[in-house]
Structure formats: C-alpha cells, structure tokens
C-alpha positions as CSV (number, residue, x, y, z in Angstrom):
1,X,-34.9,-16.0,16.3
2,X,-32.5,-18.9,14.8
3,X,-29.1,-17.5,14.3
4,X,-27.6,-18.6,10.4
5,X,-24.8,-20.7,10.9
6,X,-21.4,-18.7,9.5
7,X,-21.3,-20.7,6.4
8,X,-24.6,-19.8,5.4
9,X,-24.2,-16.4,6.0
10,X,-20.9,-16.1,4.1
11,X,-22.6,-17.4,0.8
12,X,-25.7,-15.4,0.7
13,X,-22.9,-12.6,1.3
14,X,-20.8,-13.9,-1.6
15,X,-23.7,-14.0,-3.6
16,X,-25.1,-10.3,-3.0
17,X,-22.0,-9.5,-3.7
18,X,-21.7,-11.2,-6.9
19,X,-25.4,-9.7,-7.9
20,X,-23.9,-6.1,-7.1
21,X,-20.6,-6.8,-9.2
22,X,-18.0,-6.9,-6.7
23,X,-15.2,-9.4,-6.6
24,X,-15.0,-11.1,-3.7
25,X,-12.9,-14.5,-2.3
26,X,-12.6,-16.5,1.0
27,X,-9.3,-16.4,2.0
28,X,-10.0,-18.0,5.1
29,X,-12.4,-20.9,5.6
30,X,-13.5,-20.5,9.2
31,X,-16.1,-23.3,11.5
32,X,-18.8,-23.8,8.9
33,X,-21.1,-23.3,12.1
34,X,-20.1,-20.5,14.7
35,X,-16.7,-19.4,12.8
36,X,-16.1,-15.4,13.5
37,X,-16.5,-13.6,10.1
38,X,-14.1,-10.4,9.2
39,X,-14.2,-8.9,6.0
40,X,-11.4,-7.1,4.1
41,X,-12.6,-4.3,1.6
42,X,-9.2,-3.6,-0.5
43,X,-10.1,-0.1,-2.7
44,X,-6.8,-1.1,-5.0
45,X,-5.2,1.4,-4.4
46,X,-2.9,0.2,-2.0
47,X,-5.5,0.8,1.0
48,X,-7.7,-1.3,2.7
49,X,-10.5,-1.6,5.9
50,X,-11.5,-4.6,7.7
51,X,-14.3,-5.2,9.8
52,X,-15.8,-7.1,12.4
53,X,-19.2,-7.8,13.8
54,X,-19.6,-6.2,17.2
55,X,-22.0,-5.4,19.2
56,X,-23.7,-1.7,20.0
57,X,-23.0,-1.2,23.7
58,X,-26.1,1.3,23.8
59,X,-28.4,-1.0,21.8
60,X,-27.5,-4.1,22.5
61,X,-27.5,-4.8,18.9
62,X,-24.8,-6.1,16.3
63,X,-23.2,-4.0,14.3
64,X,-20.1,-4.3,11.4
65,X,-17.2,-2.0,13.3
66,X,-13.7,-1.1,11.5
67,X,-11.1,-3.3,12.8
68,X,-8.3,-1.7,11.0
69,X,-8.0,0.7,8.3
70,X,-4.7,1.9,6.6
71,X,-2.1,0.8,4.2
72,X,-3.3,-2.7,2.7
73,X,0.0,-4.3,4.6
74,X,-1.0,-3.1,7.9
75,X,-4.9,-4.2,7.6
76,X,-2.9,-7.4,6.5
77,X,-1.0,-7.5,9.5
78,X,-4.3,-7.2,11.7
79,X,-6.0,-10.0,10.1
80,X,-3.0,-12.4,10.6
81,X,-2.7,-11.1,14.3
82,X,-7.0,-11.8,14.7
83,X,-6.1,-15.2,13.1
84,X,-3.6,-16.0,15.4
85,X,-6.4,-15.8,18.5
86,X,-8.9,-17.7,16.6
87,X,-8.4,-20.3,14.2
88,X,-12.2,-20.4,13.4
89,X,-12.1,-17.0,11.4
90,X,-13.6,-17.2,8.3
91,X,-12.1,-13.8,6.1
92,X,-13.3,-12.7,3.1
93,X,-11.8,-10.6,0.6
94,X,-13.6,-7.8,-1.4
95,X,-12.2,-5.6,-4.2
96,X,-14.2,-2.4,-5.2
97,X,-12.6,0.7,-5.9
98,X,-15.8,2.8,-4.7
99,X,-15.5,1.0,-1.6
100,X,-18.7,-0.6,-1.4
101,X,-18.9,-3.4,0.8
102,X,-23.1,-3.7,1.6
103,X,-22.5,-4.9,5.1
104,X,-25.1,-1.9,6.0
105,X,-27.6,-3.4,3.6
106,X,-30.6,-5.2,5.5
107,X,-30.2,-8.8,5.8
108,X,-26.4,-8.0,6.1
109,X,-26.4,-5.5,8.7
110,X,-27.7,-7.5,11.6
C-alpha cells in the first residue's frame, strides 16, 4: 500500500476536523512529502497533550503515542525541543475543550 504524502494527510485531518467542529491551525508547515506530523490538543484550560505517530513494538503497527502532556508551557517547550531535531515537522494545533482530537478514528489511526 501507497503511503499519503504528509501534506495530504494533514488536510484531510484539517478537514475532519473542521466537519466535527474543532478549531484547528498549522503552526508548523513541515516537508509537504515525508515531513514528521505532531499534533497539539490544547483543552483551554491552561493544559495541553501532544502526540506523535509511533510505532506498536508488539504489532508492528503505527500508532498516535503522547509525547508530552502537562501545563500548556511545558507541551510548548517539547514541541520546540522536537523542532529543534527536525526541521521537517509539520505541527498542528487543535482547540477542544472535550479533548477530542479523532486521531483514533479510522482513516486517522493508521
């Protein structure tokens, strides 16, 4: 199976984001092509998660893992130290005070 480039991924993202009603921004504008994706849920409420795609050691498949989760300064602080190692991070920005984020919705998950 073809893998989607990052940029194509990130829109489809924005927009089933957009369908579900949840506010969401690229703050950073990674390689359109194999760029590293993180996502930033901020609850606003002063917290904040981000995660990363990973992969299950057991399954051997890709999963979204929690990078950081804390005080919205510290998740912050992760994301600018991540960006530091690779300048082809794409990082989007959500804003949901449920904490929705869909990245276990299929299509998303894998």
């Amino acid at each position: 199976m073809a893998r989607l480039t990052a940029d194509f991924w990130v829109r489809a993202y924005l927009a089933r984001l957009g369908l579900a009603g949840i506010p969401a921004f690229v703050t950073q504008h990674g390689d359109a092509t194999a760029g590293a994706v993180l996502v930033k849920l901020n609850t606003l409420d002063g917290r904040a998660r981000a995660y990363q795609r990973s992969f299950d050691l057991a399954t051997g498949d890709r999963a979204w893992v929690v990078l950081a989760e804390g005080p919205e300064a510290e998740v912050d602080a992760a994301l600018a130290r991540q960006k530091g190692f690779d300048p082809d991070l794409w990082v989007i920005e959500l804003e949901d005070r449920a904490g929705r984020h869909l990245l276990d919705e299929p299509g998303l998950a894998d």
